[in-house]
C-alpha positions as CSV (number, residue, x, y, z in Angstrom):
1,X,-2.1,-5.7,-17.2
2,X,-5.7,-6.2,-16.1
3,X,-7.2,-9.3,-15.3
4,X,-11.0,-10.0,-14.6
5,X,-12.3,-13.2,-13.8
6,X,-15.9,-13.2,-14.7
7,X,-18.4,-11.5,-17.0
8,X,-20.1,-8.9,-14.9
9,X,-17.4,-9.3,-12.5
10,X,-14.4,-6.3,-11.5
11,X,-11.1,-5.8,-12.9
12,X,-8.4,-5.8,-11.3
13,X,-4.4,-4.5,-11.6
14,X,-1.6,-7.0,-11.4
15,X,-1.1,-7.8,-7.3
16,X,3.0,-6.0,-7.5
17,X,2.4,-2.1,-7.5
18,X,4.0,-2.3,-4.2
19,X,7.5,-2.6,-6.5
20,X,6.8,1.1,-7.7
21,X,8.9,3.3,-6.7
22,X,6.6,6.5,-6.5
23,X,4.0,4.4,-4.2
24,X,6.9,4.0,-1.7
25,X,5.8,6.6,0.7
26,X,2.4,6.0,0.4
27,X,2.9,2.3,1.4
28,X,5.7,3.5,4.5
29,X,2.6,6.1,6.0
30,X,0.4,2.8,5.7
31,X,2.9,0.6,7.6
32,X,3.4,3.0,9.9
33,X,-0.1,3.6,10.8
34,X,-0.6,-0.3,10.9
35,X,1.9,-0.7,13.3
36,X,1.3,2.3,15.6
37,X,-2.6,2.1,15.7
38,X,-4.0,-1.7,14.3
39,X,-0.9,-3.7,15.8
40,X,-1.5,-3.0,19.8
41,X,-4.9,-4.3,19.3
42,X,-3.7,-7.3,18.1
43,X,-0.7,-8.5,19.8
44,X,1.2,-7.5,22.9
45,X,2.9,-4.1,23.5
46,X,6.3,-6.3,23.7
47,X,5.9,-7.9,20.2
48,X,9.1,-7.3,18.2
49,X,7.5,-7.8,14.5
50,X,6.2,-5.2,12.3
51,X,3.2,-5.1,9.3
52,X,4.6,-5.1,6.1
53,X,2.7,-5.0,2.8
54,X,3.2,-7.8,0.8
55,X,0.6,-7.0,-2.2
56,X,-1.0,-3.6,-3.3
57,X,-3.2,-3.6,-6.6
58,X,-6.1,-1.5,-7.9
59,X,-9.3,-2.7,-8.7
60,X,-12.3,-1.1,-10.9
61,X,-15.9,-1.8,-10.6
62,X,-17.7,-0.3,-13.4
63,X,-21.7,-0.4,-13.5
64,X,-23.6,-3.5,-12.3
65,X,-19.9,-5.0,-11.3
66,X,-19.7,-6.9,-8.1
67,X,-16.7,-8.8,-6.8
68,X,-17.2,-12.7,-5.4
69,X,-17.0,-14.0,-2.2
70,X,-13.2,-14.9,-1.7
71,X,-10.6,-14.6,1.4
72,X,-7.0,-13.4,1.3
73,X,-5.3,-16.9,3.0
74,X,-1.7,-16.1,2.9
75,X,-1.8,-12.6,4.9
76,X,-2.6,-11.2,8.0
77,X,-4.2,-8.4,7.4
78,X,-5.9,-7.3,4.2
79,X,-7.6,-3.4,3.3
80,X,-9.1,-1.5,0.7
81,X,-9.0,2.2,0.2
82,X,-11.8,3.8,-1.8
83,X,-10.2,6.4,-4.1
84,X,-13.7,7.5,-6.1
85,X,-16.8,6.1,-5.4
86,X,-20.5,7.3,-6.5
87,X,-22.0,6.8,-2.9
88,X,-25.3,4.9,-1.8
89,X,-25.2,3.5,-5.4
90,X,-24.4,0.1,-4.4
91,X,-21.0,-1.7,-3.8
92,X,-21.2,-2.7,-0.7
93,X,-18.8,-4.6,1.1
94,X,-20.2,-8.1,2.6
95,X,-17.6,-9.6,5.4
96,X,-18.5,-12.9,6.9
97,X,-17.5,-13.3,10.0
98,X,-19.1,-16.3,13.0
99,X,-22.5,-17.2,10.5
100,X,-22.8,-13.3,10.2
101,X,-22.6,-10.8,7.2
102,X,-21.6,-7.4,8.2
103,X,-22.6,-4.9,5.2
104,X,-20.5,-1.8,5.0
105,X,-21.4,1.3,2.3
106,X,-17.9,2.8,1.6
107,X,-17.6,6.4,1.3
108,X,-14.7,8.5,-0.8
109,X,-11.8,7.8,1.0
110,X,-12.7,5.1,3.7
111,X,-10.1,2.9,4.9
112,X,-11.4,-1.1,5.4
113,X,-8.9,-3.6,7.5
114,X,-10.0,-6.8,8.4
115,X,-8.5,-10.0,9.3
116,X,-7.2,-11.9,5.9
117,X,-8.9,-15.2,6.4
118,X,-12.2,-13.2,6.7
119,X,-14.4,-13.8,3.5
120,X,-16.0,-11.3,2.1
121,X,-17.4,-9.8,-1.2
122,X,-18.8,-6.7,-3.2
123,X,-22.7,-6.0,-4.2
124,X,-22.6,-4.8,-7.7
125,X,-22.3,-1.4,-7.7
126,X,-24.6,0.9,-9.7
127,X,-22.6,4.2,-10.2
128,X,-22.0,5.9,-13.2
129,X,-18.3,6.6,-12.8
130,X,-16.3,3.8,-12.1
131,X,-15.4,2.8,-8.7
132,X,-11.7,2.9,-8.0
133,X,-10.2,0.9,-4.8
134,X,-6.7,0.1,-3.7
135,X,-6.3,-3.0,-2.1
136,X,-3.7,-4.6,-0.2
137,X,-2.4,-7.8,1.8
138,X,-0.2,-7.3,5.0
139,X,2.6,-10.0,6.5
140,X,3.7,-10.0,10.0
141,X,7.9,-10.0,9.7
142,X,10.1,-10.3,12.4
């Protein structure tokens, strides 16, 4: 089921492939590596939760596609993967963070995690094969 919002704008998968069962190891080595590497930067060595995903979806930009400027409220963390990109064709990823826009040109198989409440957006992207991202929202459970 694909939804987009906007002419000119992405599309996106429903926000539940984390239910597929053939995604369930993919999404453990990504908890895993969340709470071995991200959560010590984060919270205290002591801390007895754990990062779990709570969302995965796909998105696809297709030529002169760009994604609005939007936040993830009811997470923690939040990421994108890129799975197939045309690179330095556009698509950048804008995060705004303290009156500041950090611009980041993903490359094949870059890994993105910021802070959920963080807005950000996507330039439109000017490749000729479509741009394929996995993205995903993290909870903190106890």
């Amino acid at each position: 089921k694909w939804s987009g919002k906007n002419q000119g704008e992405h599309y996106q998968s429903n926000h539940d492939l984390q239910k597929i069962k053939s995604l369930k190891n993919s999404i453990m080595i990504l908890e895993k590596y969340l709470n071995a590497e991200i959560k010590e930067n984060i919270f205290e060595k002591s801390n007895i939760g754990r990062f779990k995903i709570k969302n995965l979806w796909f998105t696809i930009q297709k030529e002169n596609q760009g994604v609005s400027k939007h936040n993830h409220p009811k997470s923690i963390l939040s990421g994108v993967y890129y799975h197939q990109i045309d690179e330095n064709k556009g698509g950048e990823l804008e995060i705004f963070l303290n009156n500041r826009k950090i611009e980041y040109s993903p490359k094949k198989n870059d890994l993105v995690i910021f802070n959920s409440e963080t807005f950000h957006s996507v330039k439109p992207y000017y490749g000729h094969n479509d741009r394929i991202a996995i993205a995903w929202d993290a909870i903190y459970t106890f």
